[in-house]
Structures are given as structure tokens and as C-alpha cells.
FIKOL-61317 format. One line per 3 residues: for each residue y, z, x of N, C-alpha, C. Coordinates in nm, 3 decimals, padded with zeros to 5 digits. Layout:
Y,Z,X,Y,Z,X,Y,Z,X  ...
//
This chain:
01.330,05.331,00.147,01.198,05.338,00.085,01.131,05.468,00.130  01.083,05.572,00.024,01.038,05.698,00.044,00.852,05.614,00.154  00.847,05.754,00.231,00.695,05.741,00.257,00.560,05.716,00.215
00.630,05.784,00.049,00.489,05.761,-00.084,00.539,05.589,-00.076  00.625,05.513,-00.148,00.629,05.390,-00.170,00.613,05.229,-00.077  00.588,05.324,00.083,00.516,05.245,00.187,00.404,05.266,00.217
00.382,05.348,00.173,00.200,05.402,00.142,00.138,05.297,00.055  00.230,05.300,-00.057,00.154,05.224,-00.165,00.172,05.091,-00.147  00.291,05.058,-00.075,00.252,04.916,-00.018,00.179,04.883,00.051
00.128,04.953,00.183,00.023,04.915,00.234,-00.102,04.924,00.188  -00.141,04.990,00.090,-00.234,05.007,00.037,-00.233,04.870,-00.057  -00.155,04.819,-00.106,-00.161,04.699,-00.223,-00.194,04.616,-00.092
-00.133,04.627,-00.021,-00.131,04.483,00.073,-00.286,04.445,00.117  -00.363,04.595,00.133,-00.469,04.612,00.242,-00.635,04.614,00.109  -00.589,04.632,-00.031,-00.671,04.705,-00.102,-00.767,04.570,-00.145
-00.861,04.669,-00.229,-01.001,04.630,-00.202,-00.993,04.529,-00.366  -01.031,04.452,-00.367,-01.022,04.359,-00.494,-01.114,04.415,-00.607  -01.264,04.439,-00.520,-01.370,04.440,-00.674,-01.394,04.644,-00.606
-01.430,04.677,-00.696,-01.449,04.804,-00.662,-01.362,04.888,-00.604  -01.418,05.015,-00.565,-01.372,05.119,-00.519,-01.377,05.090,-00.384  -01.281,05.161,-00.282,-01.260,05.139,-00.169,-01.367,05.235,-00.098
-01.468,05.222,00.011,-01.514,05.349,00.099,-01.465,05.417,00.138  -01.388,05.540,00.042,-01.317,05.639,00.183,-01.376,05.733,00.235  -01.475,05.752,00.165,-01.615,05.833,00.259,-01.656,05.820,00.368
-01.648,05.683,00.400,-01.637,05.601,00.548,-01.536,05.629,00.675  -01.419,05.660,00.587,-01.271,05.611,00.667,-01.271,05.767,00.731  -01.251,05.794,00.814,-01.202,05.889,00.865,-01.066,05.873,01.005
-00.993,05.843,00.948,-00.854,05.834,01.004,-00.800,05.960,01.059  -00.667,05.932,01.136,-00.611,06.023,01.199,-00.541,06.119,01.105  -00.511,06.225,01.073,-00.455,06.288,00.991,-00.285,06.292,01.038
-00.219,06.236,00.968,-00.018,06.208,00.973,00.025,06.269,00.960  00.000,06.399,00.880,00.067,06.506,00.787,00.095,06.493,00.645  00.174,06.590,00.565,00.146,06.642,00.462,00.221,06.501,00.354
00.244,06.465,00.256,00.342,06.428,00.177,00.361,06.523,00.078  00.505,06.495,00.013,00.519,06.592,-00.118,00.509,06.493,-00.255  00.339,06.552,-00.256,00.280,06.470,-00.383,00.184,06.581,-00.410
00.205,06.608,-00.517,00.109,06.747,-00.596,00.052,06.656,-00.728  -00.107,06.699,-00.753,-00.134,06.655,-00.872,-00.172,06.770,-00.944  -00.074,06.782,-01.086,-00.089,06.950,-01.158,-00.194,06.933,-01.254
-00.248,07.048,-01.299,-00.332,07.092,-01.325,-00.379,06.996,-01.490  -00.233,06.954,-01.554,-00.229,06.852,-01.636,-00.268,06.720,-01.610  -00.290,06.653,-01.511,-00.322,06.537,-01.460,-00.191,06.476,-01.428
-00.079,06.523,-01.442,00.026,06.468,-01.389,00.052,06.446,-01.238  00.082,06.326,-01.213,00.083,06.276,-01.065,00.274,06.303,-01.021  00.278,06.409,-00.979,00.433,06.438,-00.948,00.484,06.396,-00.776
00.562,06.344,-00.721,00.632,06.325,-00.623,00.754,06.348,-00.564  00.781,06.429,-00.493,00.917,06.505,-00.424,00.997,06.539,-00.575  00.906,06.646,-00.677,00.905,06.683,-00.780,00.938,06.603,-00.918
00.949,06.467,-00.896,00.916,06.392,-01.028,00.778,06.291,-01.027  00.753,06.345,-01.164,00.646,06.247,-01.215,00.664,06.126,-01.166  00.544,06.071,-01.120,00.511,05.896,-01.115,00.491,05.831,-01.228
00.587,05.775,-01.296,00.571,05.712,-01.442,00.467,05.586,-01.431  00.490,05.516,-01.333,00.368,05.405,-01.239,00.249,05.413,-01.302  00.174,05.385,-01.438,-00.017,05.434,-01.417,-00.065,05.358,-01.346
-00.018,05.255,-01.326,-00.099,05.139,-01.160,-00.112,05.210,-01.100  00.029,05.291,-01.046,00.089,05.345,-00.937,-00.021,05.398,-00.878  -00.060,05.556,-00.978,-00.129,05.631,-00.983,-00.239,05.609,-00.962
-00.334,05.522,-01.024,-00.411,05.472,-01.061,-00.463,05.375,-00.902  -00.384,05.335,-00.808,-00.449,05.290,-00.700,-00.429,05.400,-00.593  -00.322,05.482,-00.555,-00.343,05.634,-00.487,-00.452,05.741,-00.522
-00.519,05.708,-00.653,-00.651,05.770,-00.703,-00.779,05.719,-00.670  -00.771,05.576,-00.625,-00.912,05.504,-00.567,-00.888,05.564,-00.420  -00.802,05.609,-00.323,-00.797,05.659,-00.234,-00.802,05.787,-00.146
-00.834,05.867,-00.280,-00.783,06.050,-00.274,-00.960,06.028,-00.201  -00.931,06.150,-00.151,-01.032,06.214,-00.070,-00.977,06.353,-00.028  -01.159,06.436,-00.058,-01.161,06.559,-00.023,-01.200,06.659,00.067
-01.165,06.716,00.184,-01.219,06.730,00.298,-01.203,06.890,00.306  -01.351,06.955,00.315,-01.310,07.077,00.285,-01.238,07.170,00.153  -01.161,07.192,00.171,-01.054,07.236,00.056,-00.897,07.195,-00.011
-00.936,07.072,00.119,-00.817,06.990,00.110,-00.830,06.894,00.074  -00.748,06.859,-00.028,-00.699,06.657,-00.076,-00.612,06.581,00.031  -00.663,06.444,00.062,-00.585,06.358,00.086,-00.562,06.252,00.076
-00.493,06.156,00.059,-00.431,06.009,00.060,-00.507,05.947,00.170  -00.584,05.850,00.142,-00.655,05.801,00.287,-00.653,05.610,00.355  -00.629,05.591,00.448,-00.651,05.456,00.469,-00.763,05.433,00.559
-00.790,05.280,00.619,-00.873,05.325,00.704,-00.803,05.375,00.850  -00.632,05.328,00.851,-00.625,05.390,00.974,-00.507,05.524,00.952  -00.469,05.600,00.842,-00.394,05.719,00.815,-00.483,05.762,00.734
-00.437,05.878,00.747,-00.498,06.035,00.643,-00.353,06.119,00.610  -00.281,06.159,00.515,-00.202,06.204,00.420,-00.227,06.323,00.335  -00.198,06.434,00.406,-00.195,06.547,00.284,-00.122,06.580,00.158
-00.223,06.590,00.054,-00.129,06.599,-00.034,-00.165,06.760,-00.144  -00.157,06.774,-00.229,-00.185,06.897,-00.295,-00.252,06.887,-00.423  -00.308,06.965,-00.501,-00.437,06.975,-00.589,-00.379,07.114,-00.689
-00.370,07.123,-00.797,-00.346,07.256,-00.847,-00.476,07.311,-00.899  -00.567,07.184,-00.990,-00.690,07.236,-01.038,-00.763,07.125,-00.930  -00.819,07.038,-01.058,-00.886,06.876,-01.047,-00.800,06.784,-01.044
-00.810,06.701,-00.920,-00.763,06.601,-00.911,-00.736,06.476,-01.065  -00.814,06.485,-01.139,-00.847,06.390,-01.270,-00.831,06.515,-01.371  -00.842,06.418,-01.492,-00.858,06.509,-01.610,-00.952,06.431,-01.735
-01.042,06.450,-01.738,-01.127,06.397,-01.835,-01.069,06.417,-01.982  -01.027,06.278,-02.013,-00.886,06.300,-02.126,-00.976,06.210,-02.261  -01.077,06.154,-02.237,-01.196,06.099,-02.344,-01.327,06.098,-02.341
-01.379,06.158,-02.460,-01.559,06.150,-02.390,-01.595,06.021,-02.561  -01.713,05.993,-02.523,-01.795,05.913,-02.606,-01.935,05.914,-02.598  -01.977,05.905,-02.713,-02.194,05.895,-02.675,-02.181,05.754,-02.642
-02.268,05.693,-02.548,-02.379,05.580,-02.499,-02.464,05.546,-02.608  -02.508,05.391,-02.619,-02.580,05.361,-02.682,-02.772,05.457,-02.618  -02.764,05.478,-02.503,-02.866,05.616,-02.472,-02.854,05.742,-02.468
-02.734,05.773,-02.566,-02.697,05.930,-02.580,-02.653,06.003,-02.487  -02.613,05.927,-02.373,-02.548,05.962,-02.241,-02.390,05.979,-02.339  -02.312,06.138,-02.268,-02.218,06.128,-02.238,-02.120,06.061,-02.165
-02.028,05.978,-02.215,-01.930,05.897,-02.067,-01.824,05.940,-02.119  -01.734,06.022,-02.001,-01.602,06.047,-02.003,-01.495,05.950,-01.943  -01.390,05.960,-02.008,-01.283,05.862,-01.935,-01.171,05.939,-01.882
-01.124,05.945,-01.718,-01.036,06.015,-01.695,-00.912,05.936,-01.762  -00.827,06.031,-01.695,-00.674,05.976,-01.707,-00.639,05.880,-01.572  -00.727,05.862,-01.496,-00.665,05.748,-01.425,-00.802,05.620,-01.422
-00.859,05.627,-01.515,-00.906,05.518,-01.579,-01.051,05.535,-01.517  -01.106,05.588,-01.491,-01.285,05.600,-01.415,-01.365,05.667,-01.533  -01.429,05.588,-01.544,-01.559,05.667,-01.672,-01.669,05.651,-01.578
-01.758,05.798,-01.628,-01.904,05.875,-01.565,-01.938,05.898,-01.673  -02.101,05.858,-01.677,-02.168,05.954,-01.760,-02.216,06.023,-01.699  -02.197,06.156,-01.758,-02.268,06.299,-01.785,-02.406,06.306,-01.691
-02.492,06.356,-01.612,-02.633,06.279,-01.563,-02.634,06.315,-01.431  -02.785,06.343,-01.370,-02.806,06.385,-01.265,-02.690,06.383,-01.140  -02.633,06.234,-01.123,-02.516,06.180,-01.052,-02.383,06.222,-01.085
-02.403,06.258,-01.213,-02.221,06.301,-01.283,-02.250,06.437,-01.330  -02.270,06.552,-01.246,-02.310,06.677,-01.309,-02.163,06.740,-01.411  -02.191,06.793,-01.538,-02.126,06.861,-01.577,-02.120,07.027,-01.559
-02.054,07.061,-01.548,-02.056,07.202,-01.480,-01.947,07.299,-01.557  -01.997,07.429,-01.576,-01.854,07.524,-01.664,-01.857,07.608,-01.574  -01.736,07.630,-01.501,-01.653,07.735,-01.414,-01.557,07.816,-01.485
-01.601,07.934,-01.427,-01.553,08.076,-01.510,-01.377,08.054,-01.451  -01.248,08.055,-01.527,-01.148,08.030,-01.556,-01.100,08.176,-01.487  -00.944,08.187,-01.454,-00.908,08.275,-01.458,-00.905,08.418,-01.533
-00.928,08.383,-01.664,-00.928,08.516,-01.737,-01.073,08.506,-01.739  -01.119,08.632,-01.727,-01.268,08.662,-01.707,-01.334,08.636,-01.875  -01.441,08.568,-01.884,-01.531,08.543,-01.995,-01.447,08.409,-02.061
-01.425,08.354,-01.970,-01.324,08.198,-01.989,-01.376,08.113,-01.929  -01.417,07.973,-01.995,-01.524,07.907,-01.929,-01.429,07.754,-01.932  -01.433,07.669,-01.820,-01.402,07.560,-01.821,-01.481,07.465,-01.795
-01.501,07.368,-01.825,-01.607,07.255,-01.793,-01.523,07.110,-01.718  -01.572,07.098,-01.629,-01.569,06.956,-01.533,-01.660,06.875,-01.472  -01.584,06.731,-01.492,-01.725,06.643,-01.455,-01.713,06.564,-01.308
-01.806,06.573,-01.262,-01.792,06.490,-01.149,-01.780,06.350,-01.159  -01.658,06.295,-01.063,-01.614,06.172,-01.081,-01.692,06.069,-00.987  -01.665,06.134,-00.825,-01.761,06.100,-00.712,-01.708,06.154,-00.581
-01.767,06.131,-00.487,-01.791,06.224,-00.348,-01.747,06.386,-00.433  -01.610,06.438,-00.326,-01.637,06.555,-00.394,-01.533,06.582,-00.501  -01.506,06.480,-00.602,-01.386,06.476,-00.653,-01.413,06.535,-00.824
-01.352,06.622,-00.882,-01.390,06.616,-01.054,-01.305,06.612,-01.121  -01.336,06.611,-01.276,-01.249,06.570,-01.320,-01.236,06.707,-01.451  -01.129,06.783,-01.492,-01.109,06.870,-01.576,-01.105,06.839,-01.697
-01.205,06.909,-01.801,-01.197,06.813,-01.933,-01.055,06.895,-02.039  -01.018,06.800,-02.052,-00.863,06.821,-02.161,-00.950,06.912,-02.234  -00.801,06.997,-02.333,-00.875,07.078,-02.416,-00.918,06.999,-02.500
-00.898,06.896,-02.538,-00.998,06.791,-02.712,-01.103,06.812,-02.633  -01.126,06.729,-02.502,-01.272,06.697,-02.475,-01.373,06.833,-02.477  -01.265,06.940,-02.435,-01.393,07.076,-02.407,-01.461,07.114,-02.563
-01.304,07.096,-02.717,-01.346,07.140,-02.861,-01.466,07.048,-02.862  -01.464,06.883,-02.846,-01.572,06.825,-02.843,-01.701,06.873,-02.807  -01.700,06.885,-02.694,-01.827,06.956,-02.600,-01.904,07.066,-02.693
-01.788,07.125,-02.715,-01.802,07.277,-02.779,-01.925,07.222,-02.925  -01.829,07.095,-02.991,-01.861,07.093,-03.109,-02.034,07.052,-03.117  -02.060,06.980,-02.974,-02.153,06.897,-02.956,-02.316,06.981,-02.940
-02.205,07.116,-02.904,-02.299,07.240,-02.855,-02.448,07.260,-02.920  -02.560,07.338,-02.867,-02.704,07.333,-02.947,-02.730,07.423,-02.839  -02.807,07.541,-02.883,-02.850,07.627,-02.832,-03.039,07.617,-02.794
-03.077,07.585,-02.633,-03.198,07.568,-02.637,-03.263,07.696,-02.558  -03.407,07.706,-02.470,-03.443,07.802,-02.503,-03.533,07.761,-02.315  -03.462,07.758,-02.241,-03.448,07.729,-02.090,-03.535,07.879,-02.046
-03.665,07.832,-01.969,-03.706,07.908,-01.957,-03.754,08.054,-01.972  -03.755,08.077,-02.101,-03.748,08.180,-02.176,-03.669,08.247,-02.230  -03.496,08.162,-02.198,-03.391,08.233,-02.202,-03.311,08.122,-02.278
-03.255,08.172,-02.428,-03.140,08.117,-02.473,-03.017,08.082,-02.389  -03.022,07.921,-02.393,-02.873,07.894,-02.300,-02.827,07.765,-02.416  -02.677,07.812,-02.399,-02.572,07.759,-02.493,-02.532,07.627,-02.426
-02.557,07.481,-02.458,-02.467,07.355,-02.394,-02.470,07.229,-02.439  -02.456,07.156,-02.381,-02.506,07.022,-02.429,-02.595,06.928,-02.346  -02.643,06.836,-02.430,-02.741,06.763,-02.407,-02.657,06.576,-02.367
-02.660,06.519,-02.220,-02.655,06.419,-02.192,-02.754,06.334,-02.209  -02.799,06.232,-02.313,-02.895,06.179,-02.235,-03.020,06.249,-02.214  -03.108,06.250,-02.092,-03.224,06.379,-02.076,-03.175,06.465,-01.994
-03.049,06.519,-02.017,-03.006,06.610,-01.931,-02.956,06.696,-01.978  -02.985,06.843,-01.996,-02.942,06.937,-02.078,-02.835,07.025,-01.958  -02.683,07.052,-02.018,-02.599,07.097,-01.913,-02.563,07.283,-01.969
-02.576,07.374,-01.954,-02.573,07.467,-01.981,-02.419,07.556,-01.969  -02.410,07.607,-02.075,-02.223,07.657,-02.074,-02.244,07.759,-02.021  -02.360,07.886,-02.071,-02.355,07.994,-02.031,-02.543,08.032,-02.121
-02.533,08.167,-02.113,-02.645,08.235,-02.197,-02.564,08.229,-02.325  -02.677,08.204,-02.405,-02.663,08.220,-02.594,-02.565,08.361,-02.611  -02.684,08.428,-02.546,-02.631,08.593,-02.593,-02.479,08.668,-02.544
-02.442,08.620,-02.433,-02.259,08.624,-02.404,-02.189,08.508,-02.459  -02.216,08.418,-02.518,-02.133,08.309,-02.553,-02.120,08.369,-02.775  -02.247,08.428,-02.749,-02.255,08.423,-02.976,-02.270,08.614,-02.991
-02.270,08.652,-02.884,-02.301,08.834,-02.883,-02.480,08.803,-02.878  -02.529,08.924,-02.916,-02.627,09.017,-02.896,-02.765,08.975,-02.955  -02.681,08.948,-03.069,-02.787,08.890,-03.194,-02.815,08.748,-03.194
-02.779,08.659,-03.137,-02.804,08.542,-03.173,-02.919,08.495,-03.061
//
């Protein structure tokens, strides 16, 4: 039995029935690294194959925690390094609220709406004037929106007029999230 698949047994054995587990709380001894990378696709890979498991996945994800710049696998009495290429999640569905709140659904099953608590945020991408948007899931964890969800976003777009200054984004709810300025997102004139 690999180290990931006694992990996850103890974790089934030990795990939390209704909710999310506190790992904000847990601060355990750190064990060392495992070879578990989550890529930039939301794919959950292990000693380089995919976890076909979405349980699998899906209960090693109520447990990730972020410390610093590092991800890890957490219990209350181990801590497990593991690796991050972007976002841990990938915001793979959005929908309006019957209050016009945005709620996204990752790929390992957690929906946030959009909102003071779930900030949406666009981070400038590798190629310069490349904008990505991610939502916060919780503590310091987010979630990368697939490309549908960003055309969505995009489509959802309305240009308002933020302190004297045209800014390009969308509107959660009463929460207006900003992509960029009007005038670098449409040129000069708009």
C-alpha cells in the first residue's frame, strides 16, 4: 500500500461526517514531501498518474492546506507536502443566485459565491496584458476559473465608472469585481 493510500485511509477512518474538517486549527508535525502534484488543469496526479478516485480526490481536498507558499495534506497529527502548479481547484461552473450572487462550482465539488468572503480577483497571467480570474474557496485556498467560466465572466462583463475611472468587470450580487481599467481592456476610446 503506497503512502498516498494510507493517508487516505486514515483520513476515512478519522474524517469529519458533516462539514469541512478545521485544518486551520491542526498544526501537525510536518513528515515530508509526497509525490502528489495538482496541475494547473485541476488534475489530481500521483507518483505521475492521475487519481481517477473523485471521492478520492474530493476528501484529500477537504484537507489541503496552505502555509506560506506551500500546499499540504494535513491531519490533526501529520502534515504532508505536496505540490501546486497554479490553484489548487478549478472553478469548472458558475451560475446566478436567486440574489444575483455569483456561485461557482469547483471540480472537487465546493461552491462560493462571488462576495465580500469569496473575493474574485484577475491576476495578470504569464504573457503580459493576460488576465486570469480566481475565486476564493477558503483560508488561503482558490480556485482557477476554466476557460468557459472566464468566456462567461467575460460575457457577463459591464463597464462601470469607479471613482471617476472606467473599470471593466462584473457585478456579484452588491459587489462589483473589477478585471482591469475600461481603457486597457477596449483601447483609448471607450
Amino acid at each position: 500500500m503506497t503512502d498516498l493510500m494510507r493517508y487516505a485511509a486514515a483520513l476515512a477512518g478519522a474524517g469529519e461526517k458533516k462539514g469541512l474538517p478545521p485544518v486551520e486549527r491542526w498544526d501537525p508535525p510536518y513528515c515530508g514531501d509526497i509525490d502528489l502534484l495538482i496541475r494547473r488543469d485541476g488534475l489530481w496526479v500521483h507518483e505521475g498518474t492521475p487519481i481517477g478516485r473523485a471521492p478520492l480526490v474530493r476528501l484529500f481536498s477537504t484537507v489541503l492546506k496552505k502555509e506560506g507558499e506551500r500546499y499540504f495534506l494535513v491531519t490533526p497529527v501529520e502534515k504532508l507536502g505536496i505540490k501546486v502548479e497554479d490553484a489548487p481547484f478549478l472553478a469548472v461552473l458558475m451560475r446566478e443566485d436567486e440574489s444575483g450572487r455569483l456561485v461557482f462550482t469547483t471540480n472537487v465539488g465546493d461552491e462560493v459565491a462571488a462576495g465580500p468572503d469569496h473575493p474574485l480577483e484577475f491576476r495578470e497571467s504569464a504573457r503580459p496584458g493576460e488576465w486570469t480570474p480566481y475565486i476564493h474557496v477558503r483560508g488561503d485556498l482558490w480556485a482557477l476559473a476554466a476557460r468557459p467560466v472566464f468566456y462567461d465572466l467575460v460575457a457577463r462583463g459591464e463597464t462601470r465608472d469607479i471613482d471617476g475611472v472606467a473599470q471593466f468587470g462584473v457585478a456579484s450580487g452588491d459587489e462589483f469585481f473589477s478585471f482591469g481599467l475600461a481603457a486597457d481592456i477596449f483601447g483609448e476610446d471607450e
